[in-house]
PAPANU-284007 format. One record per residue (C-alpha): x, y, z; residue in one letter; chain. Coordinates in Angstrom, 1 decimal, padded with zeros to 4 digits, always signed. Layout:
REM residues N
<<X,Y,Z>,'A','A'>
...
END
This chain:
REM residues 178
<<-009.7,+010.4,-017.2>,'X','A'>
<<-008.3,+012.9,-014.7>,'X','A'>
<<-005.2,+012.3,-012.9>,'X','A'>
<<-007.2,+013.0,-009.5>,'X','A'>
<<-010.2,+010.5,-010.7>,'X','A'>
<<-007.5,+007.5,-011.6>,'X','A'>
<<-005.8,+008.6,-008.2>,'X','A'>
<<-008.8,+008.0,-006.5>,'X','A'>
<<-009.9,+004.9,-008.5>,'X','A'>
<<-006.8,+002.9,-007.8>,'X','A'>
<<-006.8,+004.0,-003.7>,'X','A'>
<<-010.7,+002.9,-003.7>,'X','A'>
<<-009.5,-000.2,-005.3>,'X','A'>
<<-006.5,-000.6,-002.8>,'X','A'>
<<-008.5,-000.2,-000.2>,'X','A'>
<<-011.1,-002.6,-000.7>,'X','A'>
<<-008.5,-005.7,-001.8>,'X','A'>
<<-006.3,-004.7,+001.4>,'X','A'>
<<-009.9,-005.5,+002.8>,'X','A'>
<<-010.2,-008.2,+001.4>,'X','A'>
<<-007.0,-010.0,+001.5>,'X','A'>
<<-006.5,-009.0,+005.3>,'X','A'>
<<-009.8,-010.9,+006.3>,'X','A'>
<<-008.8,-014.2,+004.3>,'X','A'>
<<-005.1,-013.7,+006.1>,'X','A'>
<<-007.0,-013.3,+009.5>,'X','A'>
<<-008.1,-017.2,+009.6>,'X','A'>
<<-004.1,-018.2,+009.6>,'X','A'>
<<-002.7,-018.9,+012.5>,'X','A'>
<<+000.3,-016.7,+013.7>,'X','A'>
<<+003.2,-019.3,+012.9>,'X','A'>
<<+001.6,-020.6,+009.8>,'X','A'>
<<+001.6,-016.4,+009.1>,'X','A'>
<<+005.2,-016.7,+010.2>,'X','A'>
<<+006.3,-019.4,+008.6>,'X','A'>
<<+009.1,-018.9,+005.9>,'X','A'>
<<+007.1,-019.6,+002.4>,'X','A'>
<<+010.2,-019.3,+000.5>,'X','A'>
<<+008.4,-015.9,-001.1>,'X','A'>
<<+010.6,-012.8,-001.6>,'X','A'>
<<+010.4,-011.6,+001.9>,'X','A'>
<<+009.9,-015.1,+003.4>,'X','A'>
<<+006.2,-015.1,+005.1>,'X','A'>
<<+003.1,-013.7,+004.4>,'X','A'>
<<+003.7,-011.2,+007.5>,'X','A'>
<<+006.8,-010.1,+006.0>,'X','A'>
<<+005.3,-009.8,+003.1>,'X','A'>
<<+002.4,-007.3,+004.4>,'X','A'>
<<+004.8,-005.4,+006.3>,'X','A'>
<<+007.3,-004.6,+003.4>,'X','A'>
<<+004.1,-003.1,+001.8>,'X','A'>
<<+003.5,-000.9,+004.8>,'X','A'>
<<+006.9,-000.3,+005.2>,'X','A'>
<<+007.3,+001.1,+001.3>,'X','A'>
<<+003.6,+002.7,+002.1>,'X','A'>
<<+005.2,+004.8,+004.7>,'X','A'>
<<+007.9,+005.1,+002.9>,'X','A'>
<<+006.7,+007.0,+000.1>,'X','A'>
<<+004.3,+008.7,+001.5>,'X','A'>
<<+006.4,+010.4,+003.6>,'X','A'>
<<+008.7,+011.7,+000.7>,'X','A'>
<<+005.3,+013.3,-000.3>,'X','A'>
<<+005.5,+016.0,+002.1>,'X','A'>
<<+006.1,+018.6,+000.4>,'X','A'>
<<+002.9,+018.5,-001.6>,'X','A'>
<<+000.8,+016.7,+000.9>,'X','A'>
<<+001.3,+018.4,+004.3>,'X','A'>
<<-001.3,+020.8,+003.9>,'X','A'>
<<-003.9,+018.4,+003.7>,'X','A'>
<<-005.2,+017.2,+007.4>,'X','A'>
<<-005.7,+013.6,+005.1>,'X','A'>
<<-002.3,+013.8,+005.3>,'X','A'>
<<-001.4,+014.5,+009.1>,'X','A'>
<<-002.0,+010.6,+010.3>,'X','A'>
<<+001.6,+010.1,+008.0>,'X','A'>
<<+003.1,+013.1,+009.5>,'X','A'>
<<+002.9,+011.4,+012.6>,'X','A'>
<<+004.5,+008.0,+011.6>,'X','A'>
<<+007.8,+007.3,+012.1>,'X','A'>
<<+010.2,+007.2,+008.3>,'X','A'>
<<+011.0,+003.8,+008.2>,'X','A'>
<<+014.8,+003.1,+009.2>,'X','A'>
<<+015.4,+000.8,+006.4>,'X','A'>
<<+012.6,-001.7,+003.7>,'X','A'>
<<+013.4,-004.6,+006.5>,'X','A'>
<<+012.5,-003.1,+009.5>,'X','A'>
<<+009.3,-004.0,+011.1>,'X','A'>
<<+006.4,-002.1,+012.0>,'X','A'>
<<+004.7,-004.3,+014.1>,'X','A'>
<<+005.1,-007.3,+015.6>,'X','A'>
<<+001.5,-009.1,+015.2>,'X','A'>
<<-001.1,-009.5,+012.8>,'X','A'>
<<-003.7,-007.2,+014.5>,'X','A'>
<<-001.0,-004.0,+014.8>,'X','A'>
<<+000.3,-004.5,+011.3>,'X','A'>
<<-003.8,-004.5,+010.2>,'X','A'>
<<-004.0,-001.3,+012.0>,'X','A'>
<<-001.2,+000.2,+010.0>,'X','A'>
<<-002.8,-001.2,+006.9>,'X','A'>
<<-005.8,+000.3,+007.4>,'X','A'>
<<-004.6,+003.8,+008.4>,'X','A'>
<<-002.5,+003.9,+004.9>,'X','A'>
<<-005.5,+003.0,+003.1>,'X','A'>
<<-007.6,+005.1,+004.6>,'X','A'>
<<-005.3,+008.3,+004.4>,'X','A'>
<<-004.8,+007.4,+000.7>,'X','A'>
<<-008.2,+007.7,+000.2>,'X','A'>
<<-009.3,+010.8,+001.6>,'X','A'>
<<-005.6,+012.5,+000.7>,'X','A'>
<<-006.9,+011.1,-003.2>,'X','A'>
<<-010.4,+012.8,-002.8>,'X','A'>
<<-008.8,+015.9,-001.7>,'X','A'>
<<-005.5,+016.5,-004.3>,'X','A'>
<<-006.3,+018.1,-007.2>,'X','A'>
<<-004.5,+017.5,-010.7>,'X','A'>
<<-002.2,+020.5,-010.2>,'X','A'>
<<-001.6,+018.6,-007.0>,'X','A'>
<<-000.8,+015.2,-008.6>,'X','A'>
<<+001.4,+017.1,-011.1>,'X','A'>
<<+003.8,+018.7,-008.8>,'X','A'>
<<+007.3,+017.4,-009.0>,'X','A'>
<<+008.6,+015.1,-005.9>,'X','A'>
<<+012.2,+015.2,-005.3>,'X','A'>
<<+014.1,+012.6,-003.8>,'X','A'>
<<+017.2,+009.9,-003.2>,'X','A'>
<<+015.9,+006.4,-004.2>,'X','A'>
<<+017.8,+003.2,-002.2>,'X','A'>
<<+020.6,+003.5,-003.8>,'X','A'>
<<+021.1,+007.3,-002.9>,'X','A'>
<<+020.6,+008.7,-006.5>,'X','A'>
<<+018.4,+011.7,-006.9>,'X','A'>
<<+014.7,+011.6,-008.4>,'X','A'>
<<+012.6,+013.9,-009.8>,'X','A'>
<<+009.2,+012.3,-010.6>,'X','A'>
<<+005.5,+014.3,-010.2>,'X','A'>
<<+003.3,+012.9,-007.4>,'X','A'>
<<+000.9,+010.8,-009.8>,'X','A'>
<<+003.7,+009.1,-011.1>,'X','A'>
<<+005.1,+008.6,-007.9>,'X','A'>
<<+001.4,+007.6,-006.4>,'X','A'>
<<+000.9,+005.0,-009.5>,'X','A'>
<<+004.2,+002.9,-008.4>,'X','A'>
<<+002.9,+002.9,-005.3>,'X','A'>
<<-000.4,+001.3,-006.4>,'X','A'>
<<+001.4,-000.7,-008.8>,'X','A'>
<<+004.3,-002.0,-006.2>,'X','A'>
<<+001.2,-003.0,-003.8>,'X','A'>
<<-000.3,-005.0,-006.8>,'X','A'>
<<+003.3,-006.9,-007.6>,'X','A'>
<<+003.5,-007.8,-003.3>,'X','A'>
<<-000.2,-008.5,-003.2>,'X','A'>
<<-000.1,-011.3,-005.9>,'X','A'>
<<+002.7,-013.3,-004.3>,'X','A'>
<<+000.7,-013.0,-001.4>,'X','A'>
<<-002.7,-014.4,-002.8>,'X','A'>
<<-000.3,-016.9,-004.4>,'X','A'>
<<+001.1,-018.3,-001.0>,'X','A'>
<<-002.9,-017.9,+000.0>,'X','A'>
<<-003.7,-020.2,-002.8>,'X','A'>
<<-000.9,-023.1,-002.2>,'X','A'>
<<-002.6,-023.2,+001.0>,'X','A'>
<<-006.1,-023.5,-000.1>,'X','A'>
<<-007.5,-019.5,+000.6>,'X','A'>
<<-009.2,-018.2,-001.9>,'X','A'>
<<-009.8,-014.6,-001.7>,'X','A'>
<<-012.6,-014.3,-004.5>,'X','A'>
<<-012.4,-012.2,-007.3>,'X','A'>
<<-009.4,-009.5,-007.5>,'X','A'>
<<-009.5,-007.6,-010.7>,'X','A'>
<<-010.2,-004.2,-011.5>,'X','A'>
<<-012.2,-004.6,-014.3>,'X','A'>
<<-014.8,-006.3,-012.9>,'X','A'>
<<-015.5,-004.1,-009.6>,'X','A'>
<<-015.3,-001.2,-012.4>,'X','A'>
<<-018.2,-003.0,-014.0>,'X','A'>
<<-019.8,-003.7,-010.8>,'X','A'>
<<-020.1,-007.6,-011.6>,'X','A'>
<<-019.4,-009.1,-008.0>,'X','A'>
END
């Protein structure tokens, strides 16, 4: 497989559970959504926002390879993120919003890169300050995989409260089973 085809595979595929997990979080309440579950970053609305906020993050250490795609100008626009705790919004609705224009630029920026694209080099300081040199794949794959780690404590705080978001893996949307 390509790097630009598994780029686009995993955005699809981020796209759609965002979908998916967004619209079972929508039936909670806004405390309830609030409420300190004892996760990582407390709530499940902390917990969606430290996504977005390592989202934006990311993608806008990206600039170098992705500015000349328009894809690419909606994260151009945003704001770097202060620091991983800030937050970007302050309700469920604006935070969906956010959600939904990452997803949707990392998509059309994944149909549009090419694999001399995705292998360019990306350098930057991690959290700690240190200096990085990684190519953009890699870099896009922790992204996809960092969204995976968040998302599953989420859909595990869904489940201790009886919200079951359906089927999540993707093997079987590869195999078009649901």
């Amino acid at each position: 497989m390509e790097f630009k085809q598994h780029v686009y595979q995993m955005a699809d595929y981020n796209q759609w559970i965002n979908q998916k997990l967004y619209e079972a979080i929508s039936v909670i309440s806004p405390e309830k959504l609030h409420q300190d579950q004892g996760a990582r970053f407390g709530s499940i609305f902390a917990s969606l926002n430290h996504i977005c906020v390592s989202d934006t993050l990311w993608l806008k250490r990206f600039s170098s390879v992705l500015d000349k795609y328009d894809a690419y100008q909606p994260i151009a626009n945003l704001a770097m993120p202060a620091s991983m705790d800030v937050f970007l919004a302050n309700n469920f609705k604006d935070l969906k919003d956010r959600r939904v224009l990452l997803d949707e630029a990392l998509l059309e920026l994944a149909s549009e890169l090419s694999d001399q694209d995705l292998s360019q080099p990306i350098s930057y300081q991690n959290d700690k300050g240190k200096d990085a040199n990684k190519s953009l794949f890699n870099l896009l794959m922790h992204v996809f995989n960092y969204q995976t780690y968040h998302k599953g404590q989420i859909i595990t705080l869904l489940s201790q409260m009886d919200i079951d978001i359906g089927i999540t893996d993707l093997e079987f949307i590869q195999a078009n089973i649901i």
